[in-house]
Wavefront OBJ file of the C-alpha trace (Angstrom):
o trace
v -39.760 -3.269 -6.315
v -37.446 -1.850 -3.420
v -35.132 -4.183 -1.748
v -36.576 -2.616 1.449
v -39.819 -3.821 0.967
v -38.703 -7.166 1.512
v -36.859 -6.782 4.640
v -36.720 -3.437 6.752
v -33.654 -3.688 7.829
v -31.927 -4.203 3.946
v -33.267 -0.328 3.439
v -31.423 0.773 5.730
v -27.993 -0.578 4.114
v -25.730 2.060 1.802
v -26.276 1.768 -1.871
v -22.832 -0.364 -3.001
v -23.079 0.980 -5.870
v -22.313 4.642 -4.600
v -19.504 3.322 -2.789
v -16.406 4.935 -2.755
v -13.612 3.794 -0.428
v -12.518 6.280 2.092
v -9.111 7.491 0.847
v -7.081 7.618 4.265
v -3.828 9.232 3.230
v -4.051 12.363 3.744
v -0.499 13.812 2.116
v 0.150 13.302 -1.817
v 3.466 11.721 -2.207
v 4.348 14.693 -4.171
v 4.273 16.154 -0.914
v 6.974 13.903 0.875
v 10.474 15.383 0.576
v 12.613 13.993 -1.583
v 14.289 11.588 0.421
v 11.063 10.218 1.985
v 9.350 9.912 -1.835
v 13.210 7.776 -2.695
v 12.259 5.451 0.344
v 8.931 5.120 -0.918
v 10.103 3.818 -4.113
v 12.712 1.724 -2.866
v 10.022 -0.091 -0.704
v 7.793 -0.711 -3.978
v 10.884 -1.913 -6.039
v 12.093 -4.372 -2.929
v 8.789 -5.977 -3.397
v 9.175 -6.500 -7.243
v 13.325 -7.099 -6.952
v 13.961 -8.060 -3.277
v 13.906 -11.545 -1.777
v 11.414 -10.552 0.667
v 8.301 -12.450 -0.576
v 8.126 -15.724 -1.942
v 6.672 -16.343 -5.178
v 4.088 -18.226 -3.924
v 2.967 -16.637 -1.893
v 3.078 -12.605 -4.027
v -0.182 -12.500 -5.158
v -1.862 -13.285 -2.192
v 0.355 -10.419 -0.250
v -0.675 -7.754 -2.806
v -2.956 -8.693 -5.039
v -1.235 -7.843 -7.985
v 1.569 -10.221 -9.713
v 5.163 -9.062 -9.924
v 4.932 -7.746 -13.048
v 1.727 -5.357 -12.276
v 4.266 -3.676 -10.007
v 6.884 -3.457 -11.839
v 4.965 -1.680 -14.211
v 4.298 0.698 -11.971
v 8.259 1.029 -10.823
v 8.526 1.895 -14.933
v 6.220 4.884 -14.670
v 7.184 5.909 -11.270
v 8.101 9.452 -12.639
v 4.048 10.352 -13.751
v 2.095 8.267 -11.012
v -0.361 9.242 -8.947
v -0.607 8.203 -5.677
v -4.682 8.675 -5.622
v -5.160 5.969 -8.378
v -6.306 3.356 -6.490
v -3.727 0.554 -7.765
v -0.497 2.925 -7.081
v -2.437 3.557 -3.840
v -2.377 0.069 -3.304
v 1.112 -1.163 -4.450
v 2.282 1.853 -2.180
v 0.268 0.749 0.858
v 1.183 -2.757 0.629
v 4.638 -2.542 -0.389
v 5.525 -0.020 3.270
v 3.143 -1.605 4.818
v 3.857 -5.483 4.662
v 7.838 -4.552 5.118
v 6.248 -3.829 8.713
v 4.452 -6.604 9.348
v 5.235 -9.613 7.131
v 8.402 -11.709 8.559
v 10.585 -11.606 5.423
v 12.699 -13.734 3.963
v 16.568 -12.502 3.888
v 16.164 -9.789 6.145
v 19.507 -9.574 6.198
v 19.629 -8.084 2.822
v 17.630 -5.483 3.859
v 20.016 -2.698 3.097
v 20.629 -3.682 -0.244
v 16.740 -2.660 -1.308
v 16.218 -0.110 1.378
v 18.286 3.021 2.521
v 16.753 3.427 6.162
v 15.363 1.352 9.006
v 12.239 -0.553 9.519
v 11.373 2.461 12.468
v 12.167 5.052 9.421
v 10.004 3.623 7.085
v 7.555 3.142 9.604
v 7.820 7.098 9.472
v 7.508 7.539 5.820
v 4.585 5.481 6.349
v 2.430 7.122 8.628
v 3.398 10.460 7.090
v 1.695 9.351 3.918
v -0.967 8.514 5.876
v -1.390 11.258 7.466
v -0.954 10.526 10.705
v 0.201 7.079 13.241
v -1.247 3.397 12.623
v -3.466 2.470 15.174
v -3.041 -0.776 14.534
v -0.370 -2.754 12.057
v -3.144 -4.022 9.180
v -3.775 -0.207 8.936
v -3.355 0.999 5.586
v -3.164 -2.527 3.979
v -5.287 -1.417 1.301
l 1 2 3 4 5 6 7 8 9 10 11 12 13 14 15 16 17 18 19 20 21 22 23 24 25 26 27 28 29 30 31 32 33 34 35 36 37 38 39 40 41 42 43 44 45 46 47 48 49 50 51 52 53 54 55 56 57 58 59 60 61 62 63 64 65 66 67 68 69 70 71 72 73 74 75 76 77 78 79 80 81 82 83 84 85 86 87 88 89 90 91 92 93 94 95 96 97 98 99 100 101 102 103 104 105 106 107 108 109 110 111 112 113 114 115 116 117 118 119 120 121 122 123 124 125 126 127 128 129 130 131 132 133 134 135 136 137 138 139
């Protein structure tokens, strides 16, 4: 029996399982220069190596466990930024080093070549365009 023949409005409601999330980068990191891809990885490996985010607290931030990432900093060479984990990692990593008040800030240029405003940049490059808001791009 349909769904929608219980309640008129549930028909009306997208079939989940023909869901695909909306992928809102629009530029490949392959297409960053070279110095903007660099900053890109240094962002993901101050996540994994930096004293940013406490342990804690990690897995709630990105929803992956330091060691998922790291993974991903060991096959940085041959990722690809449309799988939707690297996607993630990526997103999170630029992202929360916007938004989330780190710890040690002052250590900031021992994980990161450039300024917040630089990566904030990078950021909406790989997007594709500005944030309109900071939680943009969290996932």
């Amino acid at each position: 029996m349909d769904i929608g023949s219980y309640d008129p409005l549930l028909s009306k409601l997208p079939n989940t399982t023909e869901y695909q999330p909306a992928r809102i980068f629009k530029l490949p990191l392959s297409d960053l220069n070279e110095h903007d891809q660099k900053v890109v990885w240094e962002c993901v490996r101050s996540a994994v190596l930096g004293p940013f985010y406490p342990d804690w607290e990690f897995q709630t931030l990105f929803g992956f466990e330091r060691v998922e990432i790291q993974a991903i900093l060991d096959s940085w060479q041959s990722i690809d930024d449309a799988d939707e984990d690297v996607h993630a990692v990526i997103s999170k990593s630029m992202n929360l080093l916007l938004i989330y008040p780190i710890d040690e800030s002052d250590r900031w240029g021992e994980f990161i070549s450039v300024s917040q405003e630089q990566v904030a940049r990078i950021f909406a490059d790989w997007r594709g365009g500005e944030p309109t808001s900071p939680l943009d791009g969290m996932y």
